[in-house]
Every structure is written in structure tokens, then in C-alpha cells.
C-alpha positions as CSV (number, residue, x, y, z in Angstrom):
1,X,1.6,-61.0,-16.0
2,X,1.5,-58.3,-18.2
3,X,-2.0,-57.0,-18.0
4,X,-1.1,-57.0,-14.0
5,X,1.3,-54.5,-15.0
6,X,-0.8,-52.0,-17.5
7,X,-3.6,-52.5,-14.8
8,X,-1.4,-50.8,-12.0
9,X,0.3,-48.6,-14.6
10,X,-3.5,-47.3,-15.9
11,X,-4.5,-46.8,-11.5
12,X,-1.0,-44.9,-11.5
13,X,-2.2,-42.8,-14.3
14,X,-5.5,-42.1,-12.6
15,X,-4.0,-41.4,-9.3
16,X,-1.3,-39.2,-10.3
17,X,-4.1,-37.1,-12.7
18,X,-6.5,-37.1,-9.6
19,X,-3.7,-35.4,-7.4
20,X,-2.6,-32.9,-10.5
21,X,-6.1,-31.5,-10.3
22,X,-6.5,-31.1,-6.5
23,X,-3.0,-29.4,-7.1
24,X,-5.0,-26.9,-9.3
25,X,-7.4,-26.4,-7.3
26,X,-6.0,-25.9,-4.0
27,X,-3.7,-23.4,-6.1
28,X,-7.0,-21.7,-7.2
29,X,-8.1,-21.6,-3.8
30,X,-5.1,-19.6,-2.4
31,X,-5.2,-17.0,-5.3
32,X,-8.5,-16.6,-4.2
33,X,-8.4,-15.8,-0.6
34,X,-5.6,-13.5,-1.4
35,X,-7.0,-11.6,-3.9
36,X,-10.2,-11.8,-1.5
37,X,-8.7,-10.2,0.9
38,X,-7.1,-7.1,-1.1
39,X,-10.3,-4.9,-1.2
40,X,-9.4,-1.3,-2.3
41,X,-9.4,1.2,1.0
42,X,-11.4,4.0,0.1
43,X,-10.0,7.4,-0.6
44,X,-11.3,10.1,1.5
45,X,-10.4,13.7,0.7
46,X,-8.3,15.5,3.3
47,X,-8.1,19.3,3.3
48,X,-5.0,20.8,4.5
49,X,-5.6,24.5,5.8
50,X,-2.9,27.1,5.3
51,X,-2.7,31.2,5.8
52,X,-3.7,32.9,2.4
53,X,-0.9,33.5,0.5
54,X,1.0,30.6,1.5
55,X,2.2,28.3,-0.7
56,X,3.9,24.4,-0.4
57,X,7.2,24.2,-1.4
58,X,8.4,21.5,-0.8
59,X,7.0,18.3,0.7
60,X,8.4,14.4,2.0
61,X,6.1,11.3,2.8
62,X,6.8,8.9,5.8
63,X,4.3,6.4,6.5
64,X,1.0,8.3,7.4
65,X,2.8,11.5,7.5
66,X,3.6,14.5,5.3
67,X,5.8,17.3,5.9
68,X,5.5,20.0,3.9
69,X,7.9,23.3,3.6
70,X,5.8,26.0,3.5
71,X,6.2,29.6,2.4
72,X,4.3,32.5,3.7
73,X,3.2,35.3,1.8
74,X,5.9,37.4,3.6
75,X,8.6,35.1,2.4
76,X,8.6,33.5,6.1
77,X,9.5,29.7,5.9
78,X,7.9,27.3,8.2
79,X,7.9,23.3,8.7
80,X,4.6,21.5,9.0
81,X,4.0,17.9,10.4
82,X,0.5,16.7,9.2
83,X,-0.9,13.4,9.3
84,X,-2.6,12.4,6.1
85,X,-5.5,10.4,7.5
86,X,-6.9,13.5,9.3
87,X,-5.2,16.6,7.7
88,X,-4.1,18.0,11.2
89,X,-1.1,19.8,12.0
90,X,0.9,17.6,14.4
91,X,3.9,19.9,14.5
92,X,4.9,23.2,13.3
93,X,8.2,24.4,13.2
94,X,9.3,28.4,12.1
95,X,12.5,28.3,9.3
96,X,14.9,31.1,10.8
97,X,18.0,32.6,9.3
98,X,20.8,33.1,11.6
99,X,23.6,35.4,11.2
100,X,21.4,37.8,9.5
């Protein structure tokens, strides 16, 4: 009776080490897929035109958009909408004192 037992206790043994490796490796096989699917996006270089003498003063992110304070060279303040994928103005809007 008791090599019955150590015979089933060594197939338990085998059975439970056989299912700690497929563990592993089904483990391994998600980090893989994940990490296969994270391939870098490639940076292209946007150019974002603005008058000569302007300058950015001040700028926010949202998403795929940037808005950016800009200052003319005659001190003339203006809001600019530009989405960064393509570097085109989708909104402008002129910065006006009132009272003045």
C-alpha cells in the first residue's frame, strides 16, 4: 500500500510541474504578443508656418491638437488651432482688448 501512495504522489509531482511550465509559457506568449504589437509610430516632422516676426507664446495640447498663443511683431495677439499630424491651421482667432 504504500508504494501505491508514493506512485500517485511522484504522477502528482509530474502533473503539477507539467502544468507550472505551460503556465510559463502561456505567460511568455502574452508578453509577447503585447510587446509585438507596440511598434514605435514614426515621427514625421511638421512645420508650422507663422508671419516673420511672430513669435509662440504660449501653447496647450489636446489630443491631436495644439493651440498656440501667438504674438505678432506689432504686439497683435492671436489664437491658433493646428492639428499636429498635418501642421494646418484649423482655426484662427484675433486676441482684442476691449475698453481700450
Amino acid at each position: 500500500m504504500p508504494t501505491k501512495v508514493a506512485d500517485s504522489m511522484g504522477v502528482l509531482k509530474a502533473i503539477v510541474a507539467v502544468l507550472g511550465i505551460m503556465i510559463l509559457i502561456m505567460i511568455g506568449l502574452i508578453v509577447w504578443a503585447v510587446l509585438r504589437q507596440r511598434q514605435p509610430v514614426p515621427v514625421e516632422a511638421v512645420k508650422i508656418e507663422l508671419p516673420a516676426g511672430s513669435v509662440i507664446v504660449d501653447q496647450s495640447l489636446s489630443g491631436e491638437r495644439a493651440l498656440l498663443r501667438v504674438r505678432a511683431a506689432d504686439g497683435r495677439e492671436r489664437l491658433v488651432l493646428v492639428e499636429l499630424a498635418t501642421g494646418r491651421a484649423v482655426m484662427s482667432v484675433d486676441v482684442v482688448e476691449v475698453g481700450r
